[in-house]
N, C-alpha and C positions, 0 to 999 in steps of 0.2 A: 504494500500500500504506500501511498507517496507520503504518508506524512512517517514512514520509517524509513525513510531515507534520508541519508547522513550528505549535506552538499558538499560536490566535490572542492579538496583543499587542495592546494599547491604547498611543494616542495623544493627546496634548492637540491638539487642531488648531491650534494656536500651532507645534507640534514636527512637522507630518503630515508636512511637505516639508523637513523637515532632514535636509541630506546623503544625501537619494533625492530619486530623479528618476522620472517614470513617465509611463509612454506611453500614448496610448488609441488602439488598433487600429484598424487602417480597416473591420473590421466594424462596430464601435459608431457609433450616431446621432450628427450633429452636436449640437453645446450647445444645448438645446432650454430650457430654463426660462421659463417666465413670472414677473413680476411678483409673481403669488399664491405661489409655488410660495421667488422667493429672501427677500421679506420675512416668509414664517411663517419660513423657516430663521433671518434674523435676528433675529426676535420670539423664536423658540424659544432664540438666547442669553441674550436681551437679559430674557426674562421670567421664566424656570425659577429656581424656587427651588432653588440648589445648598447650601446653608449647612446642610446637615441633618448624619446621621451618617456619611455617605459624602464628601463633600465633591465628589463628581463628579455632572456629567450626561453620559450619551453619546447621542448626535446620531445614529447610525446606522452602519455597517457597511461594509468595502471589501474586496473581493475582488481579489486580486492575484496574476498569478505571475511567476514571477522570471527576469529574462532573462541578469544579472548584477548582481554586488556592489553593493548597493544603486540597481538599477535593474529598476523592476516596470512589468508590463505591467498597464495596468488591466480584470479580468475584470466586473466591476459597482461602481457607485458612480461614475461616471465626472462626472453632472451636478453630485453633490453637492464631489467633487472641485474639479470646474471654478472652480464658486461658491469655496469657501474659499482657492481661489489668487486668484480676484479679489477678494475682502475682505481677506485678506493685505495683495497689492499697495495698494487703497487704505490699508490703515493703514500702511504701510510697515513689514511685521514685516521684520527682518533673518532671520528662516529659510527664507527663497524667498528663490531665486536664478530670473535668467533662464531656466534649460534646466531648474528644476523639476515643470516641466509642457509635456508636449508632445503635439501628434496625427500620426497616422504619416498618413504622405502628402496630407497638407491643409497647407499652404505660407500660405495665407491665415488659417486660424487660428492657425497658430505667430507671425505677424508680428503677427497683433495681441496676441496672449500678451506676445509679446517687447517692446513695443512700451509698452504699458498698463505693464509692469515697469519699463521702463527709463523713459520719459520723465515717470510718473504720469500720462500727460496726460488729458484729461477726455474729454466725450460730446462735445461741442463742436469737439474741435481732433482728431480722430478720426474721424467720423462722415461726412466728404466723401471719404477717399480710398477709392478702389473696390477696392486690395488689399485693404482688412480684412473679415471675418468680422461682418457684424450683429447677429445674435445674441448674438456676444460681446461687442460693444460697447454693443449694448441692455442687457444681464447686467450689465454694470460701471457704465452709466446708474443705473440702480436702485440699485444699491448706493450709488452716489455722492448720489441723491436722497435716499435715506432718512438720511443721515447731514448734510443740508445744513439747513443753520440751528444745528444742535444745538451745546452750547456743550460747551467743553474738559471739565466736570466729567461730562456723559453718553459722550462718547468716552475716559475715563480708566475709568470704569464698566465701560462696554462690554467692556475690555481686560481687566481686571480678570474680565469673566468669563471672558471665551478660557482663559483658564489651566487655569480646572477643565470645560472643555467637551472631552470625549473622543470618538474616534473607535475601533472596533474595524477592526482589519488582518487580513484573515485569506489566509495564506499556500498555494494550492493545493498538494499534491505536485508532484512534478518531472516525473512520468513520467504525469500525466493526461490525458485525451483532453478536449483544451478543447471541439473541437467538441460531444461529448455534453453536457458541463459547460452549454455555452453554453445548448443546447439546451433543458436541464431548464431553464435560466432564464428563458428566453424564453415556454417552456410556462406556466409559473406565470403570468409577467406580473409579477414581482418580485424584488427582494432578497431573499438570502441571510438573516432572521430572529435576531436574537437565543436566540432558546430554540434553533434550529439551531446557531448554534454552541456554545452552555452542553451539548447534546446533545454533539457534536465532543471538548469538551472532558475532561468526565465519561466516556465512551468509552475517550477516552484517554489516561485515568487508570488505566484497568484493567494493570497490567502489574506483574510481580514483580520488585522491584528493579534497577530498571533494563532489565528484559529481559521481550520477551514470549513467553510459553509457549504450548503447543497449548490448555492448561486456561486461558489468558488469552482467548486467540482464541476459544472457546467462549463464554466469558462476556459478550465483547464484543458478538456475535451476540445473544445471549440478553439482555440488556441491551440492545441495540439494537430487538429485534421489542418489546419490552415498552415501551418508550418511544412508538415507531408507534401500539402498542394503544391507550395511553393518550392520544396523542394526536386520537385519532374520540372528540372529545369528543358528537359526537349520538346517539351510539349505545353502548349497555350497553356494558364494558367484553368480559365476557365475550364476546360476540358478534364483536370483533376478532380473537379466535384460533381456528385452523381447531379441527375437534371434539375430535381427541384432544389436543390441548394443552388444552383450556376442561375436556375431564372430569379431568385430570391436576391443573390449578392449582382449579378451583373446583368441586370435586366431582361425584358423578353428579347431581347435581340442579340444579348449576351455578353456587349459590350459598351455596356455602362453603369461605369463602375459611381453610385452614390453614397455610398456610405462613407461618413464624414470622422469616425470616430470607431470606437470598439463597442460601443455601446448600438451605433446603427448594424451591424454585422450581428450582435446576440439578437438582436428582430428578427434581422435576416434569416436567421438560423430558426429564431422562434417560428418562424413563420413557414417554415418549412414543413411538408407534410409528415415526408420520411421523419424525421428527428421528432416533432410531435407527439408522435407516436411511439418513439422511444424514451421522451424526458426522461422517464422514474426511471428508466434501464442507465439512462447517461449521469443518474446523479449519486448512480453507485460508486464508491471509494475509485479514486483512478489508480492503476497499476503500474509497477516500476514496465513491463515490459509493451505499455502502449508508449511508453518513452524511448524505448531502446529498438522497436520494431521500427523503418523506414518511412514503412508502407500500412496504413492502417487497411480493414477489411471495412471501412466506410467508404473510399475513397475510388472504388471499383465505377470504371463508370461502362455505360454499356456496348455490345459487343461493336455494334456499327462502331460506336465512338473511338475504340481501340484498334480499328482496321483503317479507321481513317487517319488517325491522327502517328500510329507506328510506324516512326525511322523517318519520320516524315522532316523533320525538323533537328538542327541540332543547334544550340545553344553556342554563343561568344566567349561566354563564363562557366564555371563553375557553381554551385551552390554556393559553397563557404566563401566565395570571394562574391557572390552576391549580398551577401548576408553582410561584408562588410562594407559594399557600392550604398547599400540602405541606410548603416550607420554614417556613413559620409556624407548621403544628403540629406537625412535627416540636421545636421547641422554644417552644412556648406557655409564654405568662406574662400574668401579670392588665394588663401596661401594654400598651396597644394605642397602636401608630405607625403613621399611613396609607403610612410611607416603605416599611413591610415587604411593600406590597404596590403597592408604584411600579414598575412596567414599564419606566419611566427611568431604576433604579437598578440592572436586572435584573442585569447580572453582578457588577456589587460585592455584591451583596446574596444572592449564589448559589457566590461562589467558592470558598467552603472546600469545598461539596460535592466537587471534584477535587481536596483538597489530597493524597489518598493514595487508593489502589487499595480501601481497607476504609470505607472515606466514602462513594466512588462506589458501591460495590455496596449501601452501607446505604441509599444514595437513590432508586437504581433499586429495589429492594426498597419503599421507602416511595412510591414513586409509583402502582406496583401497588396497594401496600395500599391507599391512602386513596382511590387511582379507583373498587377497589370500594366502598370506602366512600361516599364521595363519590353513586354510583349508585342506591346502597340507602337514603340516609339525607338525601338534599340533593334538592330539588323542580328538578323540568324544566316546561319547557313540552310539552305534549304535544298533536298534531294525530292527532285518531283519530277515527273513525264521526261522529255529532252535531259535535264541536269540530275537524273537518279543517279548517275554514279557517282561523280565528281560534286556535283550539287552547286548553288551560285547564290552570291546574295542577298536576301532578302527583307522587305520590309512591308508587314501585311499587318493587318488586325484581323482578331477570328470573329466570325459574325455565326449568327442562325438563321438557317434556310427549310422550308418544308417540301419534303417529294412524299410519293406513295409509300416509305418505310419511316417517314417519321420527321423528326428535328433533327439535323445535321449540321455540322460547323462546313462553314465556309470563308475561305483564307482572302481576301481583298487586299489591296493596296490601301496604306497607310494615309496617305494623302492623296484623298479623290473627291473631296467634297468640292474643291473650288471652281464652278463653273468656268472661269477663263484658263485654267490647265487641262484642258480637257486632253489635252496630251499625255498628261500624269508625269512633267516635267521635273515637277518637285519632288515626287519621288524617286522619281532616278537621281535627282543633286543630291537629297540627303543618301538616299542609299552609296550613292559612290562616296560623299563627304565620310559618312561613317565608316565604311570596309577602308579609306584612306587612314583613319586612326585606326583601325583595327592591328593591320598590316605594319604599322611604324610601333603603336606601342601595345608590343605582343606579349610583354611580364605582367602578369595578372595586375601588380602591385601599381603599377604607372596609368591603366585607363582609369583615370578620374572622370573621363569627357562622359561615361556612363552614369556617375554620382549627378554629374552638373545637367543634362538633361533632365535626369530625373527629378530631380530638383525645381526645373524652373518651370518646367511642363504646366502646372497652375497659375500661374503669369504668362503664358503664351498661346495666342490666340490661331495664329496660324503655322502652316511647315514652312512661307519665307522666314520666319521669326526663330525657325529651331536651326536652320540653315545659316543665318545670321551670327546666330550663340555660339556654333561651331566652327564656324571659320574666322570668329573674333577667336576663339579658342586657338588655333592653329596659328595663326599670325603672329598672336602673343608669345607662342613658341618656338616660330621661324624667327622674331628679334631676338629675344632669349638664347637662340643659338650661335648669335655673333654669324650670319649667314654672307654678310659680306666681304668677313677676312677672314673666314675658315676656308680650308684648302683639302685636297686628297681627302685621304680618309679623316681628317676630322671635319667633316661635313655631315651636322647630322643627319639622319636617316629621315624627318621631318620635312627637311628642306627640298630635300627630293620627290618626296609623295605629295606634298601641297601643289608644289609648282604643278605636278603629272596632273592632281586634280583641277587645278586653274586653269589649264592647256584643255582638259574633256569638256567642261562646265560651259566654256564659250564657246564651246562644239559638239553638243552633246550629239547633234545626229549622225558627224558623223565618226563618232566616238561610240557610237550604239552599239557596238558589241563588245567592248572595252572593259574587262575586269579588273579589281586588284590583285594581286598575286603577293605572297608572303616572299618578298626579295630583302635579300640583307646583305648583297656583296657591290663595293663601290666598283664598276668598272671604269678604268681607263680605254676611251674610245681610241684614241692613239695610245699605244701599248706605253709601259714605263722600259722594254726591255724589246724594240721589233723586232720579228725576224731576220728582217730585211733593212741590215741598218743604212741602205742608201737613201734611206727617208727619214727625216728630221724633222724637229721642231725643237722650240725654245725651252731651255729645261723648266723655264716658272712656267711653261703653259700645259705642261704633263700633268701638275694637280689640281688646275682651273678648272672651274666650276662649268666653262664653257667644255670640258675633256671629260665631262663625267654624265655618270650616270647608274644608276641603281636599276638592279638585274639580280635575278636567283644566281644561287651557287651554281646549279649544274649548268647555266646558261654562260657562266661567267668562265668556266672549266672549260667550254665548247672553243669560246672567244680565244683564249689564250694568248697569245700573242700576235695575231693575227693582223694583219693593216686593216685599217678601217672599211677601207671598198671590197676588202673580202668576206668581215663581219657581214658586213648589208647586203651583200646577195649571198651567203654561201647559209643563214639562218634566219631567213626573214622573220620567221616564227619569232625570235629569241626578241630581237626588233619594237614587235609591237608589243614586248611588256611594259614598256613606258613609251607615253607620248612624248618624251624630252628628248629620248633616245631617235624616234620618228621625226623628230622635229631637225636634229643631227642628219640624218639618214638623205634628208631632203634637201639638205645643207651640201651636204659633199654630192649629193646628184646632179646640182645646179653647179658646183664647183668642175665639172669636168672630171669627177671620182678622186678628187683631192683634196685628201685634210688637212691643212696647213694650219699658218700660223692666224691669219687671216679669219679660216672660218671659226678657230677657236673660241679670236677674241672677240669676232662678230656675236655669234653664239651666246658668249658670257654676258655680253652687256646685253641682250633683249632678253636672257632670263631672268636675272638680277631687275632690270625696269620692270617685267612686269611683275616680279615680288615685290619690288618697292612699292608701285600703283596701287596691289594690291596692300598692301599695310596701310596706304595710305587714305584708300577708301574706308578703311576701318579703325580710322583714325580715333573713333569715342570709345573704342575700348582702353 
């Protein structure tokens, strides 16, 4: 039951093994880690930048239930466990003791636990007697290699991170059925998630004063399926709730979203036939494992729904990094930190959302909201008819349509309302505007441009005005980049996919088949290195801005060396990944198939004008 559940605490893994002790069950696999597996763990102390506004990194998650007074049985996290008691022991932290770690009825790994603690002894004066455990003494090998040569000032470092390296503990109820528990873990094929327990948490926060009510327990429920929903990030929001909940919360058409608060959504819900008809059943005690399940048995929606909408769609983001695009615009402001959107910071950077029962529910309320949003207003990849294999851009809202088997979702264009686009112009700008940030900023941690639409969407009336917001976005990031006295490769990647997108925009017809592609190598259109060195240019004009251009790796591998007029007919394909590169292409065609020095610095200065034009039209941001 949730009100026996112990909320999850954090740990510095300096503190994991003080004054508890914990057992790992003869269900659980022997210590299995390899090599790859214990030096990214130490790389990932030894390298994360902690010094930010949090001061923490957390390392991953432990599941644990309680056998007695600080003695836990380990339910997952057992190998990552294992690891930081043998890095421990090698540093000699005084908060492991011998019996800190043990495995129930394995006699041979407790001796070499015990053993490794007590004498520190190495691989070497270890590794011949046949009572120990290999694995484990391979485990503490590695560890011991990586740290050998290194001088006192990196292992004083090292230490020095431990402190702010945390661990989350999270505590089963008392009375839960481990086997099912185990089960669901073993199904997945994983750990218990961070955004799983921020979910836990936030949950259970719901409660009045100290006590929870029938009207809590509803909430929590209803909070709970709305969380699930929004977590099918490939598929429309709508579409995760069976139908009379989808006509309740997003109208008869399916896509309008009026609930103003969390308070309009419990109507929503009241007013639902299905749930009606359950209150008494929903206002039973809620359970730890409708927390830990994904996928609730509410959320089934029906069978047409799920042959329509499967593989149909696939999502920009992640969950967990939605979950923090929400927390950022829920309070947007003009200073962008990549920390706000670090996965590594995720419960320091989420925890006020449960500091009270009127937070949590203003969250879950905002995660709804901006999923719709997010749906209607932020491009997917989409695999459909012509583009099922490879799939192509998209930007739709999902609506409802009736035929002879019923209500059915139907995928529209985003912006089609405006009788003088009847081209659906605008659609195409922002869609390409947005696959243009997509493609440039591909670390989950750097698309903020998804926090800020969603964000201003309630102050914006039409798609010129979200169009507007986004390429003030971009320009403020082409100045930012120092774009007129960077060179070669340090030319941001920004500056190349805006210009591409400025060049479509005032051409979009016939740019009409023009997509973005995920390119991240700078190519020099005149080589730095020709084959054929009886052809020249000036060595400053090898990493001008007029010499370049942004191309996938394998297109960039193709190019090689190659002189320019052999690039442009021998792979016209590679060509049209950028229109900057086409704009070159046309350049040396009209030169009599010569790149000189001439078309370089032609080139440079009408790009560079029309970035300046353009910053300079968008001058009020």
């Amino acid at each position: 039951m949730i009100e026996n559940i112990v909320q999850p605490q954090e740990y510095s893994i300096e503190n994991i093994f003080l004054e508890h002790e914990y057992i790992i069950p003869i269900y659980q696999r022997n210590y299995a880690w390899s090599k790859e597996e214990i030096e990214q763990l130490l790389d990932d102390i030894k390298l994360d930048d902690i010094n930010d506004i949090t001061g923490k990194y957390y390392l991953g998650s432990l599941i644990v239930n309680k056998i007695e007074r600080n003695r836990f049985e380990v339910i997952d996290g057992q190998q990552r466990l294992t690891t930081l008691f043998l890095l421990l022991s090698y540093l000699k932290y005084n908060s492991i003791k011998s019996g800190s770690l043990r495995f129930e009825a394995r006699e041979k790994s407790n001796k070499t636990l015990k053993d490794i603690y007590d004498t520190k002894a190495g691989y070497k004066e270890l590794k011949n007697e046949e009572e120990y455990s290999t694995d484990i003494i391979e485990g503490y090998s590695i560890i011991e290699n990586y740290f050998q040569g290194k001088n006192t000032d990196f292992i004083f470092k090292f230490k020095e991170k431990i402190s702010s390296v945390y661990i989350i503990r999270t505590q089963v109820p008392k009375d839960i059925d481990l086997n099912h528990y185990f089960e669901i873990m073993n199904t997945r094929g994983e750990q218990l998630e961070l955004h799983e327990i921020v979910k836990a948490k936030i949950i259970g926060a719901i409660e009045t004063d100290g006590e929870i009510t029938d009207d809590d327990r509803i909430d929590k429920v209803i909070a709970g399926e709305i969380w699930d929903a929004c977590a099918q990030m490939d598929k429309y929001v709508q579409m995760s709730f069976s139908t009379d909940k989808r006509k309740e919360l997003f109208s008869d058409d399916w896509d309008s979203f009026k609930c103003k608060s969390f308070d309009d959504i419990r109507i929503a819900f009241d007013n639902s036939e299905k749930y009606s008809n359950n209150k008494t059943e929903l206002s039973k005690k809620y359970q730890l494992k409708k927390i830990l399940d994904k996928t609730q048995n509410n959320l089934k929606p029906s069978t047409e729904d799920k042959k329509e909408e499967n593989e149909r769609f696939e999502s920009i983001i992640s969950f967990p990094n939605f979950i923090l695009q929400v927390n950022e615009a829920m309070n947007i402001s003009e200073t962008e930190s990549d920390a706000g959107l670090d996965d590594k910071k995720f419960i320091e950077l989420l925890k006020d959302r449960w500091s009270s029962k009127e937070k949590a529910l203003d969250f879950i309320y905002s995660l709804l909201k901006y999923r719709y949003l997010f749906d209607r207003y932020i491009i997917k990849r989409e695999y459909f008819g012509n583009h099922k294999s490879e799939g192509k851009w998209s930007l739709k809202k999902c609506e409802m349509y009736i035929d002879d088997k019923g209500n059915k979702p139907i995928y529209k264009t985003t912006l089609d309302t405006d009788e003088e686009d009847e081209n659906k112009l605008d659609n195409k700008q922002l869609t390409l505007l947005e696959s243009c940030l997509r493609i440039t900023y591909t670390s989950p941690k750097t698309m903020h441009w998804i926090a800020r639409v969603m964000s201003e969407i309630d102050n914006i009336r039409t798609g010129k005005e979200i169009i507007k917001l986004l390429e003030n976005y971009c320009c403020k990031k082409v100045v930012k980049s120092d774009y007129k006295n960077s060179k070669g490769f340090a030319v941001e990647r920004i500056v190349f996919t805006y210009l591409d997108y400025i060049l479509c925009r005032d051409n979009l017809k016939n740019y009409e088949d023009f997509e973005f592609q995920f390119r991240k190598s700078i190519e020099h259109f005149f080589p730095q290195h020709p084959i054929n060195e009886e052809y020249k240019i000036k060595d400053e004009n090898k990493d001008s801005f007029g010499n370049l251009a942004l191309i996938t790796v394998s297109a960039n591998s193709k190019f090689s060396n190659m002189l320019p007029i052999h690039k442009v007919e021998q792979y016209k394909e590679v060509v049209k990944q950028s229109p900057k590169l086409i704009q070159m292409k046309n350049l040396i065609l009209d030169n009599n198939r010569k790149w000189d020095d001439e078309c370089i610095e032609q080139h440079n200065d009408e790009m560079l004008k029309l970035l300046e034009d353009e910053i300079k039209k968008h001058n009020d941001f």
